[in-house]
C-alpha positions in Angstrom: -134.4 163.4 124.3 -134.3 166.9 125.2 -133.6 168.3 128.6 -137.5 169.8 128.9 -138.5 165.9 127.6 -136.1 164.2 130.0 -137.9 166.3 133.7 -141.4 166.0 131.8 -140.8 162.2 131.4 -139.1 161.7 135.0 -142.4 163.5 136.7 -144.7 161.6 134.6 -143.2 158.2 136.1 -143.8 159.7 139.6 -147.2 160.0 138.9 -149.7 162.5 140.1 -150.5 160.8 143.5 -148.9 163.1 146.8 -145.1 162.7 146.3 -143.4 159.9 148.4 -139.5 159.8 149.2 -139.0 156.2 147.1 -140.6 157.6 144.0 -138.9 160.7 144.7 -135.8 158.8 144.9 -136.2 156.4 142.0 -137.1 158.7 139.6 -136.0 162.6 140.3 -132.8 162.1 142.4 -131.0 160.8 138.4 -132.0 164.5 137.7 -129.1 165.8 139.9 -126.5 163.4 139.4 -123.8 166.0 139.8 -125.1 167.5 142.7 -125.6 164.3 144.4 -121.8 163.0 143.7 -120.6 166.1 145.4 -122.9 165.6 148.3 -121.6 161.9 148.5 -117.7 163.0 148.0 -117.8 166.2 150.8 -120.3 164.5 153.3 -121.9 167.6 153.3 -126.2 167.7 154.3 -126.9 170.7 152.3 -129.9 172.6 154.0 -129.8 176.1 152.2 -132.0 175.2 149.4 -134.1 178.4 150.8 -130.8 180.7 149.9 -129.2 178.7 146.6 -131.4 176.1 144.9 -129.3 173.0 144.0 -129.5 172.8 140.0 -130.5 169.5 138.2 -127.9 168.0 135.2 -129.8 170.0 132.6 -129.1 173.3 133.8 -125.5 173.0 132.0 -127.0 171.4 129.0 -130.0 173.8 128.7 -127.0 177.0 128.8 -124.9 174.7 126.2 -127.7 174.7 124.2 -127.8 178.5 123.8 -124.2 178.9 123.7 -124.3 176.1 120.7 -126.9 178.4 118.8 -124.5 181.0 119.1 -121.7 179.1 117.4 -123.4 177.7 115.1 -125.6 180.4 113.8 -124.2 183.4 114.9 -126.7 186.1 114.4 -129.6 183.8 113.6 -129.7 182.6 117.1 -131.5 185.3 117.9 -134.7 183.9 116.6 -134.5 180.9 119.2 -132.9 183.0 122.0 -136.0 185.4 121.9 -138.4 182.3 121.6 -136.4 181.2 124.8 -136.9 184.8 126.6 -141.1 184.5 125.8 -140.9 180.4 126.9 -139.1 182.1 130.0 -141.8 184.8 130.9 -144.7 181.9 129.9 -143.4 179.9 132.9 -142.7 182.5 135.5 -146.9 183.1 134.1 -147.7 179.8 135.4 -145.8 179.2 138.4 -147.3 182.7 139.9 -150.9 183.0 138.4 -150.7 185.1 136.0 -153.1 185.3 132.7 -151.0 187.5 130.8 -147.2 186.1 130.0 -146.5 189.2 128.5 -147.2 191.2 131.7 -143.9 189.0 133.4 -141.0 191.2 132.8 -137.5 189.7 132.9 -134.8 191.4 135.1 -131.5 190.8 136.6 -132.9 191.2 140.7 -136.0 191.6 142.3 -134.4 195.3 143.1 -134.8 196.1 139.6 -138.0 195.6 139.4 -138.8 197.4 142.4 -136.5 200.4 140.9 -138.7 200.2 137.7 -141.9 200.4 139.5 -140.4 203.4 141.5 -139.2 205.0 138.8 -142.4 205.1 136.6 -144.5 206.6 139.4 -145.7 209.7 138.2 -144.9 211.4 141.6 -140.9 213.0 141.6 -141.1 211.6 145.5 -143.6 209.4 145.8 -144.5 208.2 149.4 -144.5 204.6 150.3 -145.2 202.3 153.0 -143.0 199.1 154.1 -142.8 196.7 156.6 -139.1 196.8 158.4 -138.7 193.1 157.5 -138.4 193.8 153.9 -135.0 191.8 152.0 -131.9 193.9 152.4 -132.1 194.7 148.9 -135.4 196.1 149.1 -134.9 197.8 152.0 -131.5 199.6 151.1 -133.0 200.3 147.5 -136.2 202.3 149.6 -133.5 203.9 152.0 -131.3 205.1 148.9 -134.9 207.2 147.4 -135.3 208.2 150.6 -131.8 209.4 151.2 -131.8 211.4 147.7 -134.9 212.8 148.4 -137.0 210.5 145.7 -139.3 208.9 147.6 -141.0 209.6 151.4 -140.9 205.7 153.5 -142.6 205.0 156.3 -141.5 201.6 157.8 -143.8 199.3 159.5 -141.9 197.6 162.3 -142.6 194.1 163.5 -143.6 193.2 167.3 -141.6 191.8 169.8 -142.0 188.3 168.6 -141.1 189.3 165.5 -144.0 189.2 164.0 -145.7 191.6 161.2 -149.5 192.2 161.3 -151.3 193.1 158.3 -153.5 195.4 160.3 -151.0 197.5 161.5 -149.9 197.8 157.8 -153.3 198.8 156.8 -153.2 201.8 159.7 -150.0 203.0 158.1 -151.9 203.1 154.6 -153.4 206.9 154.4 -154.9 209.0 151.9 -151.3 210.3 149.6 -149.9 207.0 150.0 -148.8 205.6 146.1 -147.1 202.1 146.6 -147.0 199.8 149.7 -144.2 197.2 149.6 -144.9 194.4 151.5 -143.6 190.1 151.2 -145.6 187.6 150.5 -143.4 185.6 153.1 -140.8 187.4 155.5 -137.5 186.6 154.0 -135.9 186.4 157.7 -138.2 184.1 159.7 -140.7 182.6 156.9 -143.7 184.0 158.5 -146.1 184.2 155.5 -148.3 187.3 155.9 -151.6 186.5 156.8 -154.4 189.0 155.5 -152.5 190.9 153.0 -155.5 191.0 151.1 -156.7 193.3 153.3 -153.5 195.6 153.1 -154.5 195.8 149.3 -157.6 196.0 149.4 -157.0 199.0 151.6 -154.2 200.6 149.2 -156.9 200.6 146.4 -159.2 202.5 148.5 -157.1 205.5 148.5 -155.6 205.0 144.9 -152.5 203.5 146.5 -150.6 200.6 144.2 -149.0 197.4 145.8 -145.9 195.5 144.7 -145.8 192.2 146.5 -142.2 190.9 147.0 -142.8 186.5 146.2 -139.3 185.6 146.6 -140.1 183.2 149.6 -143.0 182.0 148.1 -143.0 181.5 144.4 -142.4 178.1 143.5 -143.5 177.4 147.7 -147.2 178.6 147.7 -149.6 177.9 145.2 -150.1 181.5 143.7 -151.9 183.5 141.8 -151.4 186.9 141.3 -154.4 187.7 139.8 -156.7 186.6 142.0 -153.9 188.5 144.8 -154.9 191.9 143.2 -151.4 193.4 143.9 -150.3 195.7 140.9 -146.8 194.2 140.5 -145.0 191.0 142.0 -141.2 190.5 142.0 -139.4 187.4 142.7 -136.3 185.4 141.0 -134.8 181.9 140.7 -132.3 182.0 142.3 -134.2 179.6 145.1 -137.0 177.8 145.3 -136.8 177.2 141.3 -133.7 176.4 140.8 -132.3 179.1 138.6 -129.4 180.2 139.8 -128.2 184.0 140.6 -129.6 186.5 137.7 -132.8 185.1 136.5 -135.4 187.1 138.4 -138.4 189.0 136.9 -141.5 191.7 137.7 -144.9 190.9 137.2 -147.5 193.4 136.6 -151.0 193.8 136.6 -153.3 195.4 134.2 -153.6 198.5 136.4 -150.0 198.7 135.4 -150.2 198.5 131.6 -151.0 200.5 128.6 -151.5 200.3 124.9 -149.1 201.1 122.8 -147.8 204.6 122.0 -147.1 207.8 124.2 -148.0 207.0 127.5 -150.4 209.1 129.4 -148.5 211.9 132.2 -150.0 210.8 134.6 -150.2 207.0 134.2 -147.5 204.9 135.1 -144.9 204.1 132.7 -141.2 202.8 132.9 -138.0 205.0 132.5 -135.9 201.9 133.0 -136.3 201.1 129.7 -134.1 201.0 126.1 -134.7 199.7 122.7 -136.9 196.7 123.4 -139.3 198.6 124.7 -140.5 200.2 121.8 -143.2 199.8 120.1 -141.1 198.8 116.4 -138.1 197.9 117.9 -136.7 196.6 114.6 -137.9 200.0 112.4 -134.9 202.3 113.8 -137.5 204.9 113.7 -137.1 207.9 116.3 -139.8 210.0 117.2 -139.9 213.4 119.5 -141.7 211.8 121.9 -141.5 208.2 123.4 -143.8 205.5 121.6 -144.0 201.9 124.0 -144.6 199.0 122.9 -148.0 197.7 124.3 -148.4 195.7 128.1 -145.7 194.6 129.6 -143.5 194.7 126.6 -143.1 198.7 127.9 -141.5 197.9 130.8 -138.4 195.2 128.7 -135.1 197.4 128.6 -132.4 197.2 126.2 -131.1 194.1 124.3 -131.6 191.2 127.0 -129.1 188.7 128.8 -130.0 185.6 127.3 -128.4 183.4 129.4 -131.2 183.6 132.2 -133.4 182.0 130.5 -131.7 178.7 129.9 -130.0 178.8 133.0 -133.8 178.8 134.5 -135.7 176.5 132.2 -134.8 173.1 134.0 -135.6 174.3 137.4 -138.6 176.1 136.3 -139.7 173.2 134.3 -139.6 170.6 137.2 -141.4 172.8 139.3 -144.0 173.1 137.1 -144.3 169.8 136.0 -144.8 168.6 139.6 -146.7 171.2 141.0 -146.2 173.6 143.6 -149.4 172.4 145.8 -147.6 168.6 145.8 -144.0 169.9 146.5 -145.6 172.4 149.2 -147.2 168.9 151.0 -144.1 167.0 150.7 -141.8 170.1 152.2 -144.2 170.5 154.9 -143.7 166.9 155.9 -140.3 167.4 155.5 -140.2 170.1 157.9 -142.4 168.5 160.5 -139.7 165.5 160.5 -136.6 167.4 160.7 -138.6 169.6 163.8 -139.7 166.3 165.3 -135.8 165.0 165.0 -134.3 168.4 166.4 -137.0 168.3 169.3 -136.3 164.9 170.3 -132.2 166.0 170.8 -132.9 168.9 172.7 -132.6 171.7 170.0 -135.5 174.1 170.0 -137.4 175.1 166.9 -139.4 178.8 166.1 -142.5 179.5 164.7 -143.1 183.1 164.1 -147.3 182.7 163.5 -148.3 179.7 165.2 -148.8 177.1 162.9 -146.0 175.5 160.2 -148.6 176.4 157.7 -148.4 179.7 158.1 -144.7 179.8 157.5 -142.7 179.2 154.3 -140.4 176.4 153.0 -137.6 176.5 156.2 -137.4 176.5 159.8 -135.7 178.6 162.9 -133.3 177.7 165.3 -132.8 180.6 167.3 -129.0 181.5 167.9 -127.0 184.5 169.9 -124.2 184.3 167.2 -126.0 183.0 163.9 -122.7 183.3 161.6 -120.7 181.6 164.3 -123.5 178.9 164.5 -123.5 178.6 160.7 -119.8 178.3 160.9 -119.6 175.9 163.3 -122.4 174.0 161.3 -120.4 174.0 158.4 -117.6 172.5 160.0 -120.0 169.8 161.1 -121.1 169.3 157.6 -124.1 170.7 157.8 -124.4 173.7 155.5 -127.1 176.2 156.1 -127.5 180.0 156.9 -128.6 182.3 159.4 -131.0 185.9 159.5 -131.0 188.4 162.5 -134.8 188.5 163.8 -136.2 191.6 162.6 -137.1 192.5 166.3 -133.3 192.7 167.2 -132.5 189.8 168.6 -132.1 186.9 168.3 -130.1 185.4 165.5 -132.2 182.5 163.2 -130.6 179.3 161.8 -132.4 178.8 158.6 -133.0 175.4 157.6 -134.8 174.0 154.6 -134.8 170.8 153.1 -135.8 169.9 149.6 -136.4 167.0 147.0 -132.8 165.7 147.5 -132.6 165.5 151.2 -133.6 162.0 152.4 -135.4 161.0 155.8 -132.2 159.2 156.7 -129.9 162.3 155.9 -132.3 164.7 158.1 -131.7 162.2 160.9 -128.0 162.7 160.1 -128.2 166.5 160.1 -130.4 166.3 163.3 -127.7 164.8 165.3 -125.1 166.9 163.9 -126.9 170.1 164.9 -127.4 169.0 168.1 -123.6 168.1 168.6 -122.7 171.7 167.4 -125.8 173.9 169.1 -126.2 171.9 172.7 -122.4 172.1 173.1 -122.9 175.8 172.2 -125.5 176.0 174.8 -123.8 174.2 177.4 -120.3 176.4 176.7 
């Protein structure tokens, strides 16, 4: 039975009632074997499934698989790796709303799709608007333009309790505006933005585009990006899905796409481009002036990393085949034990917006020294991370449970966190 065959079959036995921890048990936990002999051999509770997505058994079979093509066909394994790359771009389709696979553009980091929206703005410095809560990547990618001249940022800063508000977004939005980049959740504290409907809605007014970044919520939120509006979506795999480090992607809409040819001056069109993105890739023909392929085949680049799409199929697949409505219930309930567990030991819990709903797939412990906290964590065999508050201060312990982590082991981690943090409190 094939790897695809093997998660289809496994989710199938679940069944399509709300998922329970003894079905989860029974019939997903075989997926991740490996993983769950190293958690049993280190004693470790592994709660940074928000930063590094534990990968199931068939992630090294599903990356055999494309290495065996390779031996065994050599340059014929082309065919099958390029099915694999439009398989890839079908589920990232899916999992995010999209109609169009085509318009789901793999890349390397969500920074390279950001670059590649940049760059095929047909202003030389276009001016953009962010929130100050933005990834690290994102942000620094923005301050580079900005430093070298290529792009004007104004940054929307959060309030005191770290909190962005859509509306103040939407004031920063005015007429010369060209892309607003905003998250769909707040990689730092989870908050997911409430009302950014409105903040496109009001970028359209004025002829402004918006690129959502989905990293915290693709594969956590039921999405769709269609009915969103938002003129380009990043987001990888490196999380929530499974995919490990490499496998991330750009979505666009159809305000973003043309038909094949020259592109119009003044429409947008990539520059981070190479062979692929022709429209005959395969004829070796060179004209004076640049002919794209049509939709989102434009915006591929040269000859593609194969790899990333087998090392993302199993994780992408499970997902799918279980549903991200069902897994967003089940983490939720999650969440609400683990909080419950902390609260009862005396170790307080965060929410940025009010209501767990309104958050993504972790929770905050606040923390004057994250690192040391997550050190100290560590040590206590509970492995997580840790975010500054976007405010300033404080630090946030990041926890996030997932399909592996059992009611008894959140117990466990519960009392180990409150071993490490109250005697950190009380020191």
């Amino acid at each position: 039975m094939c790897t695809i065959e093997t998660i289809r079959a496994a989710v199938e036995r679940v069944g399509s009632a709300a998922l329970n921890e003894p079905a989860v048990v029974e019939h997903l936990h075989p997926l991740f074997s490996r993983v769950l002999k190293r958690d049993a051999r280190t004693n470790e509770i592994y709660l940074a499934n928000h930063s590094l997505g534990r990968p199931l058994d068939a992630s090294s079979q599903d990356v055999q698989e494309a290495m065996d093509l390779w031996y065994a066909d050599m340059d014929g394994a082309w065919g099958p790796w390029l099915d694999e790359r439009d398989a890839y771009r079908a589920r990232i389709a899916r999992l995010i709303g999209r109609a169009d696979p085509k318009a789901v553009v793999p890349k390397s980091s969500a920074a390279q799709g950001l670059r590649a929206v940049l760059n095929a703005l047909p202003s030389e410095c276009p001016r953009v608007v962010a929130t100050g809560g933005e990834f690290d990547s994102i942000d620094f990618v923005l301050r580079a333009y900005a430093h070298r001249g290529k792009a004007r940022v104004s940054y929307v800063p959060c309030g005191q309790n770290a909190r962005f508000d859509a509306d103040e977004i939407v004031k920063r939005i005015e007429p010369g505006t060209e892309l607003v980049v905003v998250s769909r959740v707040i990689f730092s504290t989870g908050q997911l933005l409430g009302g950014i409907e409105r903040v496109i809605v009001r970028a359209h007014q004025i002829g402004a585009r918006v690129l959502v970044d989905a990293y915290h919520s693709a594969g956590v939120l039921p999405e769709s990006m269609d009915d969103l509006g938002c003129d380009a979506m990043i987001g990888g795999n490196y999380k929530y899905t499974r995919g490990m480090a490499g496998a991330c992607w750009l979505a666009l809409a159809d305000s973003m796409l043309g038909p094949a040819g020259v592109p119009e001056p003044d429409g947008p069109a990539s520059v981070d481009t190479g062979w692929f993105a022709k429209a005959e890739p395969f004829a070796y023909r060179r004209s004076d002036l640049p002919e794209y392929a049509a939709g989102g085949d434009a915006w591929l680049e040269a000859t593609p990393p194969i790899l990333t799409y087998y090392q993302a199929r199993a994780g992408l697949e499970l997902t799918l085949a279980l549903g991200v409505d069902r897994l967003r219930a089940y983490t939720l309930g999650q969440l609400a034990f683990l909080r419950e567990a902390l609260h009862d030991r005396g170790v307080p819990t965060r929410l940025i917006d009010g209501s767990p709903e309104a958050h993504g797939n972790y929770l905050l412990i606040p923390a004057d020294d994250g690192p040391d906290a997550t050190a100290r964590l560590k040590q206590a065999g509970v492995n997580s991370d840790a975010r500054p508050s976007p405010a300033g201060s404080p630090w946030f312990v990041r926890l996030c449970p997932d399909l592996l982590n059992t009611q008894d082991q959140l117990l466990e981690a519960a009392e180990r966190v409150a071993g490490v943090l109250s005697a950190s409190r009380a020191g």
